[in-house]
KOLVO-932905 format. One record per residue: y, z, x of N, C-alpha, C in turn; residue number from 1; residue in three letters. Coordinates in steps of 0.05 Angstrom, whole numbers. Layout:
<sites>
SITE     ny     nz     nx    cay    caz    cax     cy     cz     cx  nr rest
SITE      Y      Z      X      Y      Z      X      Y      Z      X NUM  ALA
...
</sites>
This chain:
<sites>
SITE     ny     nz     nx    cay    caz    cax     cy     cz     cx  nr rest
SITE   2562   2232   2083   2547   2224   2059   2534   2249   2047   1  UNK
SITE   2541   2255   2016   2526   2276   2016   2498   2276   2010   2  UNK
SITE   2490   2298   2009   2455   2300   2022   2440   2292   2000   3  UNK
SITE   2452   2289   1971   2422   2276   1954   2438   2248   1940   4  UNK
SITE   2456   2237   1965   2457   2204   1952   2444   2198   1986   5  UNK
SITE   2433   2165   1975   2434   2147   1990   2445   2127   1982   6  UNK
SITE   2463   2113   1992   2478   2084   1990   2464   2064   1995   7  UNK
SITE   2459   2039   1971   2441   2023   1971   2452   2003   2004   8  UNK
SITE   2472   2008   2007   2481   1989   2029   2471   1997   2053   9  UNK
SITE   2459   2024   2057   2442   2027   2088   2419   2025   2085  10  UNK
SITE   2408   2010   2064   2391   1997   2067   2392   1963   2054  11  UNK
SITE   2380   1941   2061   2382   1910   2050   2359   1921   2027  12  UNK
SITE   2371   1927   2006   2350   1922   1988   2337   1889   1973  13  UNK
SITE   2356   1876   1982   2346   1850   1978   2318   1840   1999  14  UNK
SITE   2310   1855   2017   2293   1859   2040   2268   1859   2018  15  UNK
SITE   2260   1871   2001   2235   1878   1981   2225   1853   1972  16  UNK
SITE   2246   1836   1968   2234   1816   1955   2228   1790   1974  17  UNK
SITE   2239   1801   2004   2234   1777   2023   2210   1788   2029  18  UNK
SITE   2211   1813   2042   2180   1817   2052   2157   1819   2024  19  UNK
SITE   2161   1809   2011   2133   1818   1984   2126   1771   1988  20  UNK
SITE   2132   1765   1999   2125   1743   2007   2114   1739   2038  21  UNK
SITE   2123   1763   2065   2105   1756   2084   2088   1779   2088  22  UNK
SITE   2084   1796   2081   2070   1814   2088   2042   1810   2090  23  UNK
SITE   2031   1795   2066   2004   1787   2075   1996   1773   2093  24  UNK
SITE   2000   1749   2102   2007   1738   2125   2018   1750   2157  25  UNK
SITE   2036   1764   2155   2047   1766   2175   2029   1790   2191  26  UNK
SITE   2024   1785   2228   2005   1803   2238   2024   1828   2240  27  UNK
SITE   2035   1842   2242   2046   1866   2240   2033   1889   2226  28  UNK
SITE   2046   1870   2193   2040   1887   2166   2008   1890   2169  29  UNK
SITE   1992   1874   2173   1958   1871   2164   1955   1896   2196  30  UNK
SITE   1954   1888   2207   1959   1907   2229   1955   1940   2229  31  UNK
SITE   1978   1928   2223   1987   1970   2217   1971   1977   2199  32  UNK
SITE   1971   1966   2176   1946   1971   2149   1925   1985   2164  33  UNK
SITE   1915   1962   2177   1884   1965   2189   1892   1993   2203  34  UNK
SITE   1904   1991   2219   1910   2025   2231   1916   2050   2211  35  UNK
SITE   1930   2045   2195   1933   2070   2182   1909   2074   2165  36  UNK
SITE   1891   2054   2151   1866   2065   2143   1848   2079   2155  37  UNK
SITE   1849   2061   2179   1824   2073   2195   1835   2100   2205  38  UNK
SITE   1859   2114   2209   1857   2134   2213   1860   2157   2190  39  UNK
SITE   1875   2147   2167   1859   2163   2143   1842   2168   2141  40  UNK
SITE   1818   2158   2144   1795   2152   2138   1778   2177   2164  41  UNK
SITE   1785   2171   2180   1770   2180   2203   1788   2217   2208  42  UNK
SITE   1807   2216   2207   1827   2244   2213   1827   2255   2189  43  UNK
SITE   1833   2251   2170   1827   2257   2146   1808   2251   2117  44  UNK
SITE   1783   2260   2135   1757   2250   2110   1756   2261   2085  45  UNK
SITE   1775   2289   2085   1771   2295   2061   1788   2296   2043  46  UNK
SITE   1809   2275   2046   1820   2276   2027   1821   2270   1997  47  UNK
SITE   1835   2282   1978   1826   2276   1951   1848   2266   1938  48  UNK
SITE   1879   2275   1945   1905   2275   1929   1920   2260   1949  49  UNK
SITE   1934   2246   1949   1948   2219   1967   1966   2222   1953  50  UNK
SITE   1995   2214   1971   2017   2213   1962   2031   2198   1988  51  UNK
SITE   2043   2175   1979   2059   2158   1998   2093   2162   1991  52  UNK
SITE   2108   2161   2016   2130   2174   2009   2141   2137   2014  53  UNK
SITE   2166   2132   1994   2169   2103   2003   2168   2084   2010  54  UNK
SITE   2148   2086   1985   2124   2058   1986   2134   2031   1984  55  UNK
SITE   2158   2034   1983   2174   2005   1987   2170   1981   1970  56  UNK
SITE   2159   1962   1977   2152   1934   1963   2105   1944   1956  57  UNK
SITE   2103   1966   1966   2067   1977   1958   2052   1962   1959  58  UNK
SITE   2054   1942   1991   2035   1937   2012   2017   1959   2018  59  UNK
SITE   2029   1980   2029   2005   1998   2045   1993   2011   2016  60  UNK
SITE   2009   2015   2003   1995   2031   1976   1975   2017   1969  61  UNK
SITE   1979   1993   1962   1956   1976   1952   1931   1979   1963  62  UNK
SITE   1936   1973   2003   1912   1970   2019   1895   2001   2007  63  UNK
SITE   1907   2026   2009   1905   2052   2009   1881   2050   1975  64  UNK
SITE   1895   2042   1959   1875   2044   1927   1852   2029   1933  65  UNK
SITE   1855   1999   1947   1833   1989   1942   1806   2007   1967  66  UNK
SITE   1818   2014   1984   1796   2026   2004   1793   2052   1992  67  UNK
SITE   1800   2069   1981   1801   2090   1967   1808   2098   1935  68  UNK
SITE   1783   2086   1926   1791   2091   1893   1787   2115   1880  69  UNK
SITE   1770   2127   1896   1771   2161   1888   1785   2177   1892  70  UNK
SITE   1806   2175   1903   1826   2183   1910   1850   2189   1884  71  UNK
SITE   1854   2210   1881   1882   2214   1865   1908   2204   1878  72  UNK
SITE   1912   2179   1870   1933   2173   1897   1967   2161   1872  73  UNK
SITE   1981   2174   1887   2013   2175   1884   2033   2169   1901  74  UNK
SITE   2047   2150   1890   2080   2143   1909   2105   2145   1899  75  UNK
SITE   2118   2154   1916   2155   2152   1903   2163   2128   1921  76  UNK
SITE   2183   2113   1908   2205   2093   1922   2229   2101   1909  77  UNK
SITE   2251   2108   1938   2276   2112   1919   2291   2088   1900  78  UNK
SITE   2281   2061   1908   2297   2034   1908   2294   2031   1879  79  UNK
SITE   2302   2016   1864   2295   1994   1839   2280   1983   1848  80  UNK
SITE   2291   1970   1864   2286   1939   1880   2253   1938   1892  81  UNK
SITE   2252   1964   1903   2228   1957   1913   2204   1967   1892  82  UNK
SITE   2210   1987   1869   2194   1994   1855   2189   1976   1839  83  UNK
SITE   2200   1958   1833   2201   1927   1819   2179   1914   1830  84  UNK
SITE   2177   1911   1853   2165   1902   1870   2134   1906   1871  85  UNK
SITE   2143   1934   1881   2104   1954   1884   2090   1954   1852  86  UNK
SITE   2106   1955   1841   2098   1955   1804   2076   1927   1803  87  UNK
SITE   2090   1917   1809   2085   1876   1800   2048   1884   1818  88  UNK
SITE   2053   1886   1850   2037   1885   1866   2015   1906   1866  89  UNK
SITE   2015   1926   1847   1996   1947   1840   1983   1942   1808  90  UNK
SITE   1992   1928   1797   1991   1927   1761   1959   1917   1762  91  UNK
SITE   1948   1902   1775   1919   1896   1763   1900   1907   1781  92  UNK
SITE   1905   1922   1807   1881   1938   1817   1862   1940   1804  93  UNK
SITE   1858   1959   1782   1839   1966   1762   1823   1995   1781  94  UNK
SITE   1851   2001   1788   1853   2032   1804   1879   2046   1797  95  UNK
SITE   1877   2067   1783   1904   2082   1773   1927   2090   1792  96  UNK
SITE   1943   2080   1799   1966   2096   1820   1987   2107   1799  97  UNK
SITE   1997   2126   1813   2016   2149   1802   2043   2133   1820  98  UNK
SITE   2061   2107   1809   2087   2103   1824   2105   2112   1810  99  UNK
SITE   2122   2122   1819   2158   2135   1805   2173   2131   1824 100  UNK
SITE   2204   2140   1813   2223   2139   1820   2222   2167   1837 101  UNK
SITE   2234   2166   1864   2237   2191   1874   2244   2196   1902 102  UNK
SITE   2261   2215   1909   2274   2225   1937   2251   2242   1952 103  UNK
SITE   2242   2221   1973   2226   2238   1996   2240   2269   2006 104  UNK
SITE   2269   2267   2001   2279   2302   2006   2274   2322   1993 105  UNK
SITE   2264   2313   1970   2259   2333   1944   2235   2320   1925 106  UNK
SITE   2213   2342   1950   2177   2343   1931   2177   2371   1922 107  UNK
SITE   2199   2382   1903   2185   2405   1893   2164   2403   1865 108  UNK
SITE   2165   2379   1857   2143   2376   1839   2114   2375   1842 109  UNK
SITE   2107   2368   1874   2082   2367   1883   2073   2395   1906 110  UNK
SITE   2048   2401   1895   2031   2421   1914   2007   2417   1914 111  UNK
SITE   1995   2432   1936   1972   2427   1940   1960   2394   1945 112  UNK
SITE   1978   2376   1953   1972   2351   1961   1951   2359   1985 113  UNK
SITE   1930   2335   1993   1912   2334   2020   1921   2320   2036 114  UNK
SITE   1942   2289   2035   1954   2277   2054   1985   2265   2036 115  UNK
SITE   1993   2264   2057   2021   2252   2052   2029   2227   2069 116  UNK
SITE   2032   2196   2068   2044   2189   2081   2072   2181   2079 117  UNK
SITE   2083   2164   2105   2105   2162   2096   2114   2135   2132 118  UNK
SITE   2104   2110   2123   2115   2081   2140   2137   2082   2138 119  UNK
SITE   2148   2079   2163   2168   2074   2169   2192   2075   2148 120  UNK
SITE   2197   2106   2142   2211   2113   2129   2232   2129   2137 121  UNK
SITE   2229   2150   2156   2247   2169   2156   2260   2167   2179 122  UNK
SITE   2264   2135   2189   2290   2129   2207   2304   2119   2202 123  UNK
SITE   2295   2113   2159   2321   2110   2147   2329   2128   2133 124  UNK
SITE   2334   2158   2134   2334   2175   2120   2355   2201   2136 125  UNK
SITE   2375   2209   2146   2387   2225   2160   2374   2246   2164 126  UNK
SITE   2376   2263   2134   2360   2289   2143   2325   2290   2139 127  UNK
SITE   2317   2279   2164   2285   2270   2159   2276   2297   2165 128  UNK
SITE   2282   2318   2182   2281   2348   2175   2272   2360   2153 129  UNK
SITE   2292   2346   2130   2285   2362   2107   2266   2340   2088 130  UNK
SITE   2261   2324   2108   2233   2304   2087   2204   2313   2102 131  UNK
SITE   2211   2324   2124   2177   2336   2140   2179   2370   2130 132  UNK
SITE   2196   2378   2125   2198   2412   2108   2179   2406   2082 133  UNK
SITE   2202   2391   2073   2184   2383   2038   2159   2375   2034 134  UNK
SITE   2153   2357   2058   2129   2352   2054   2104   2381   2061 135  UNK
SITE   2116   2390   2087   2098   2416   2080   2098   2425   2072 136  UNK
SITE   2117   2436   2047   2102   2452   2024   2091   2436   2002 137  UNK
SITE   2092   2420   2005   2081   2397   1975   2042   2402   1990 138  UNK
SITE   2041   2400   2013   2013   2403   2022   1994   2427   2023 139  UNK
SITE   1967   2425   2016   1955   2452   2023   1963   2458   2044 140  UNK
SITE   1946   2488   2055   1937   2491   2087   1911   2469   2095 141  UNK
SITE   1922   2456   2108   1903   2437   2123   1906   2417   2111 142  UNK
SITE   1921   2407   2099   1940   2380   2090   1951   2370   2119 143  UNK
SITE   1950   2344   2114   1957   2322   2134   1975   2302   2125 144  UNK
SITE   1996   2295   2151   2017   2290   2147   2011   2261   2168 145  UNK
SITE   2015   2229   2154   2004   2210   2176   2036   2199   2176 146  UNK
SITE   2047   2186   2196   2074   2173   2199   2070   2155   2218 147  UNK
SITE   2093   2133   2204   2093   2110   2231   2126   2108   2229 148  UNK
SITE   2142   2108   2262   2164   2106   2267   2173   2092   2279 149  UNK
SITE   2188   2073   2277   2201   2049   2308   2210   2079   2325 150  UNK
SITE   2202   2063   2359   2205   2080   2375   2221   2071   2399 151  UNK
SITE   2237   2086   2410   2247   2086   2437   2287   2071   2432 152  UNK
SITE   2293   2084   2429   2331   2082   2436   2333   2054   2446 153  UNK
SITE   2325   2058   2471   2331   2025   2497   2322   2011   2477 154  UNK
SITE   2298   2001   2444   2296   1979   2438   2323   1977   2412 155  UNK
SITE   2343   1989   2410   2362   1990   2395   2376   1959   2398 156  UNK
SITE   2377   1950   2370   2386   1934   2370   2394   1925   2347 157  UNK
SITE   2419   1895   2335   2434   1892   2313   2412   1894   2293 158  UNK
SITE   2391   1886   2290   2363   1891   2267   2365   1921   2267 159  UNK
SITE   2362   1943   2273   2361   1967   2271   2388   1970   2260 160  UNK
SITE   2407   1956   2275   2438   1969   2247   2436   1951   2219 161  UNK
SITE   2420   1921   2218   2417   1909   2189   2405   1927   2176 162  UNK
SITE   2375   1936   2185   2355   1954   2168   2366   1983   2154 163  UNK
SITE   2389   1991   2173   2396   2016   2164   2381   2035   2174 164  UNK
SITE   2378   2034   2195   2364   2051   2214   2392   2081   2225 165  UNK
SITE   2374   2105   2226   2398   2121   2234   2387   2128   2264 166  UNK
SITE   2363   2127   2264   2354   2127   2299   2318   2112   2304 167  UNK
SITE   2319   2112   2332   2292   2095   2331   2284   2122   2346 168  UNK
SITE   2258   2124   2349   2247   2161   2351   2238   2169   2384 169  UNK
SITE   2241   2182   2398   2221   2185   2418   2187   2207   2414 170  UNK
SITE   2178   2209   2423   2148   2227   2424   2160   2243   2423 171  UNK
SITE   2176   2262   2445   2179   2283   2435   2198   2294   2409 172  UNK
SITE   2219   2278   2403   2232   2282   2377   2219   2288   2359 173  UNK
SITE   2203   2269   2356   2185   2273   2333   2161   2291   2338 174  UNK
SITE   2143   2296   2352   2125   2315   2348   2143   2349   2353 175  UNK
SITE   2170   2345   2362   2179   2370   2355   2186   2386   2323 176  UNK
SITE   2199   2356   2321   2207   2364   2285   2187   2373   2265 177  UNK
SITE   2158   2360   2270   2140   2361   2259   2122   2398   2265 178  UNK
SITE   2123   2404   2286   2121   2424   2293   2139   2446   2289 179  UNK
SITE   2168   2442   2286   2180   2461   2274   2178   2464   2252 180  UNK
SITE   2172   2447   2229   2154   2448   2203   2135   2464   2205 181  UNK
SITE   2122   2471   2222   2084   2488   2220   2070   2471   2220 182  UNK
SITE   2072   2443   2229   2049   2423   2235   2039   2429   2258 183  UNK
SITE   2013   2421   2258   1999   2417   2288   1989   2389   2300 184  UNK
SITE   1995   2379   2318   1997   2350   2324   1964   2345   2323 185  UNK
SITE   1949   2325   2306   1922   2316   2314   1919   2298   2332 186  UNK
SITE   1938   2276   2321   1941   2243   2335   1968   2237   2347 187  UNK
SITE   1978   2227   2368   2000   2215   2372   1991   2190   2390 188  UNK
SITE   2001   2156   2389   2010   2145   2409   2021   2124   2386 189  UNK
SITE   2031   2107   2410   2057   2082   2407   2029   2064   2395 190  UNK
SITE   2040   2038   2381   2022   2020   2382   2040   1988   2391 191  UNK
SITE   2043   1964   2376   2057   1950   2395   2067   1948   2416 192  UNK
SITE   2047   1959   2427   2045   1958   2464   2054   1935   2471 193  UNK
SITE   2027   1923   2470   2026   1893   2489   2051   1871   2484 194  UNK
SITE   2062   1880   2464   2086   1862   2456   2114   1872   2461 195  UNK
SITE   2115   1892   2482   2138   1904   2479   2154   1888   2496 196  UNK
SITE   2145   1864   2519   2162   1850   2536   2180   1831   2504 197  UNK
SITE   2156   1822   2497   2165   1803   2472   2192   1813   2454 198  UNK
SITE   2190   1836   2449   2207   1851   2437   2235   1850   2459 199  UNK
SITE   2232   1860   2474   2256   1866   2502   2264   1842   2501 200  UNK
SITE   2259   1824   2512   2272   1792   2511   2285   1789   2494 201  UNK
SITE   2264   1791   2454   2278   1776   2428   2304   1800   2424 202  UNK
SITE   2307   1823   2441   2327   1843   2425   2353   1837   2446 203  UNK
SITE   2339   1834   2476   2364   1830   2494   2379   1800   2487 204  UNK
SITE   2363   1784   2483   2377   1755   2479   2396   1742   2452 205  UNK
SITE   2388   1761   2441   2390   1746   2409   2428   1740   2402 206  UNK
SITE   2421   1726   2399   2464   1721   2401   2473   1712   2363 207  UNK
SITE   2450   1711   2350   2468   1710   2323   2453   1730   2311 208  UNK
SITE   2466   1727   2279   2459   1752   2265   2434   1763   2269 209  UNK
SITE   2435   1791   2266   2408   1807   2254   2398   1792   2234 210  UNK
SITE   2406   1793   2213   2390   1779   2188   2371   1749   2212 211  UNK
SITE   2394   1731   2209   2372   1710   2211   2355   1708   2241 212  UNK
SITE   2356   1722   2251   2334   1746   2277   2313   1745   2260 213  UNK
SITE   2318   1765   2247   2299   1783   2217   2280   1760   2216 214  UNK
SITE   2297   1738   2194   2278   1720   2195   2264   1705   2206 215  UNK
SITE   2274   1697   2226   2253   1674   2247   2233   1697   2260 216  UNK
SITE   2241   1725   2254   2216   1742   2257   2191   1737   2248 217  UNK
SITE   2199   1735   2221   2187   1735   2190   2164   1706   2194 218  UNK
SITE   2183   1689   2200   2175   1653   2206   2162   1652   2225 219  UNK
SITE   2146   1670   2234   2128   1661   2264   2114   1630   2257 220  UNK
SITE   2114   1612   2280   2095   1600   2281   2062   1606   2273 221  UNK
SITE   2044   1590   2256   2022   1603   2250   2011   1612   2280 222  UNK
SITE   2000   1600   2290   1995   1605   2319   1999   1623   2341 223  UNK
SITE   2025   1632   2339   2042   1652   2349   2035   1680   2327 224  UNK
SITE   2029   1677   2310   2022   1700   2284   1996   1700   2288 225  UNK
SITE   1976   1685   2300   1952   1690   2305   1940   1713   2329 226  UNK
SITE   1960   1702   2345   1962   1711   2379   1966   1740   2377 227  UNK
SITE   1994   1742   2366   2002   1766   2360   1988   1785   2352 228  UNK
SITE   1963   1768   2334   1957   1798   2305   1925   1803   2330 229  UNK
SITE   1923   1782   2344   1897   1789   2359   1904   1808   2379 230  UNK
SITE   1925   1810   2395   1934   1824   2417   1941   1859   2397 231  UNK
SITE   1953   1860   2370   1948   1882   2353   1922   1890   2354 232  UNK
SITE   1896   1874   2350   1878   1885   2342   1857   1895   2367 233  UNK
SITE   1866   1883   2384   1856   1901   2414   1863   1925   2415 234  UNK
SITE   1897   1929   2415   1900   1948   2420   1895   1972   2391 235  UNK
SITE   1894   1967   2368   1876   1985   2353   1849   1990   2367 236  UNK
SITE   1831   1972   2373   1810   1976   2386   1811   2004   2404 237  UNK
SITE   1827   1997   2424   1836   2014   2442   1839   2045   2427 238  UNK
SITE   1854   2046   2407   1861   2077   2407   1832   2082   2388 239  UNK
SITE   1827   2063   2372   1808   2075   2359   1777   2088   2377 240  UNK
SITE   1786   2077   2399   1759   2093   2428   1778   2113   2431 241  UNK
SITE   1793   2123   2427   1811   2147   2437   1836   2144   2454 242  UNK
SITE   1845   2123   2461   1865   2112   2484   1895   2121   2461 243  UNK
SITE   1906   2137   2478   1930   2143   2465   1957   2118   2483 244  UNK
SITE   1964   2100   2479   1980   2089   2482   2013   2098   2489 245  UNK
SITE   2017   2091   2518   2050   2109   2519   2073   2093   2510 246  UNK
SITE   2079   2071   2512   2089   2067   2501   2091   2035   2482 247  UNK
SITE   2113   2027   2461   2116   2013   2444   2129   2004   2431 248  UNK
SITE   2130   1993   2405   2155   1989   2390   2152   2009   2373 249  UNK
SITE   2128   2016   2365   2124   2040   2340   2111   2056   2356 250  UNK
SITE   2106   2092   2335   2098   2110   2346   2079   2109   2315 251  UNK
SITE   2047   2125   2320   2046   2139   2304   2027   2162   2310 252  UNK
SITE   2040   2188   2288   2039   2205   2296   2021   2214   2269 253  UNK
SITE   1997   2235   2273   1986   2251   2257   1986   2282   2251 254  UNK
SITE   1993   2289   2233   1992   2323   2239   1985   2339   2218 255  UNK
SITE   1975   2357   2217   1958   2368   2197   1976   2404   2202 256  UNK
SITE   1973   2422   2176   1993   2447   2179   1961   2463   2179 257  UNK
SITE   1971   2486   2192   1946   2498   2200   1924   2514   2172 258  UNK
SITE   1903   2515   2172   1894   2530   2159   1889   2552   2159 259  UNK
SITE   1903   2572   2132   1911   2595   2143   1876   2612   2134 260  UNK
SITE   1879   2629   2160   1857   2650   2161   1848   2674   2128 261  UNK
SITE   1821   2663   2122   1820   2685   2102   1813   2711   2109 262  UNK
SITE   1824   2724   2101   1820   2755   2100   1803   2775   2090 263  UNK
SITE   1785   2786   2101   1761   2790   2089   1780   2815   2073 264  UNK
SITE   1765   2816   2042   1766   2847   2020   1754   2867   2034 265  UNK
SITE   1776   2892   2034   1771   2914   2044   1754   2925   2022 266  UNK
SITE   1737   2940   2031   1716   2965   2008   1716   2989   2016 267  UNK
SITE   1713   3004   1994   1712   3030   1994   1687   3042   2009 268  UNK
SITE   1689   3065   2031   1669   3079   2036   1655   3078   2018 269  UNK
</sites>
């Protein structure tokens, strides 16, 4: 494939308009929200310039404007589909977002950004190499880089070939890549811990399609969506005291590029 197409077919873009109906609801999405704020918030207090890299259907974007309206905040989605989507679900904030059309491989239009994120994005993306390059130069020195990745090979399964997934990540994969960029790791652990038997079972067992997997995902019982989003919010609890979590279904990882040393002006005798 060459390197500045993506084929709408490795990814379900018809996916934007299923999830822009459970996302509020569903404990995952609210979940992760709650985690990626609170570590914006807390790892990176000073930020001013936001930029989300495929903001998809602009769930997390949204959560991101309304907790941060002072914020200069910006997203690219490569999709129609989903920019259709985040458009609809951003239009009456009565907080300005910056959304466009645009390839997370190619930010040479942005510099000096303070954070960049980028959900569960770049394990649909081949050369995610050249989406953690770009992103460090689109960033100051001491720009921060927040990511969330499905994690671990063994949970590979037909949902990861529906989604268009090109790999699910390990810790070290990823805090290497990120580091061969000039990042420095702040944060790393897994989160969907406590549910990873849940996961193992629904991935070893499942005998018909991915898609309708997907959905009876999607379809939790309320009850079962209650359980779930409580057993999430422990273990946020958990890392938010500092507990780095080993392993999960997701990873997320923080990293900031170093700040480079000023140099004091030489003077004349």
């Amino acid at each position: 494939m060459p390197k500045n197409e993506v084929h709408a077919e490795l990814y379900p873009t018809d996916a934007f308009s299923r999830l822009e109906g459970v996302e509020d609801r569903h404990f995952w999405f609210r979940e992760r929200n709650r985690l990626l704020l609170w570590c914006a918030e807390v790892l990176f207090p000073r930020t001013r310039r936001y930029l989300e890299l495929g903001c998809g259907t602009g769930y997390v974007l949204k959560g991101f404007a309304e907790r941060f309206p002072e914020w200069e905040i910006g997203a690219l989605e490569y999709f129609d589909e989903g920019l259709a989507v985040a458009s609809k679900r951003i239009a009456n904030l009565g907080v300005p977002v910056n959304l466009e059309k645009g390839d997370a491989r190619n930010l040479s239009k942005f510099r000096d950004l303070d954070l960049i994120g980028a959900y569960d994005v770049l394990e649909h993306i081949e050369e995610d190499e050249t989406v953690v390059s770009e992103a460090a130069k689109a960033l100051k020195p001491g720009g921060g880089l927040l990511i969330t990745v499905p994690q671990h090979m063994w949970l590979w399964s037909a949902r990861d070939d529906s989604a268009g997934h090109k790999r699910r990540y390990t810790r070290d994969e990823i805090t290497t890549k990120l580091e061969a960029a000039g990042f420095e790791i702040v944060r790393v652990t897994s989160f969907v811990s406590l549910l990873l038997p849940a996961m193992l079972v629904s991935r070893w067992t499942e005998k018909d399609s991915a898609h309708s997997s997907r959905q009876r995902e999607f379809a939790l019982p309320s009850f079962l969506n209650r359980i779930f989003g409580e057993l999430l919010k422990f273990e946020r609890a958990l890392i938010r005291s500092g507990v780095n979590l080993p392993l999960g279904g997701s990873l997320l990882v923080a990293a900031r590029l170093p700040v480079k040393p000023v140099i004091p002006a030489s003077y004349p005798d």
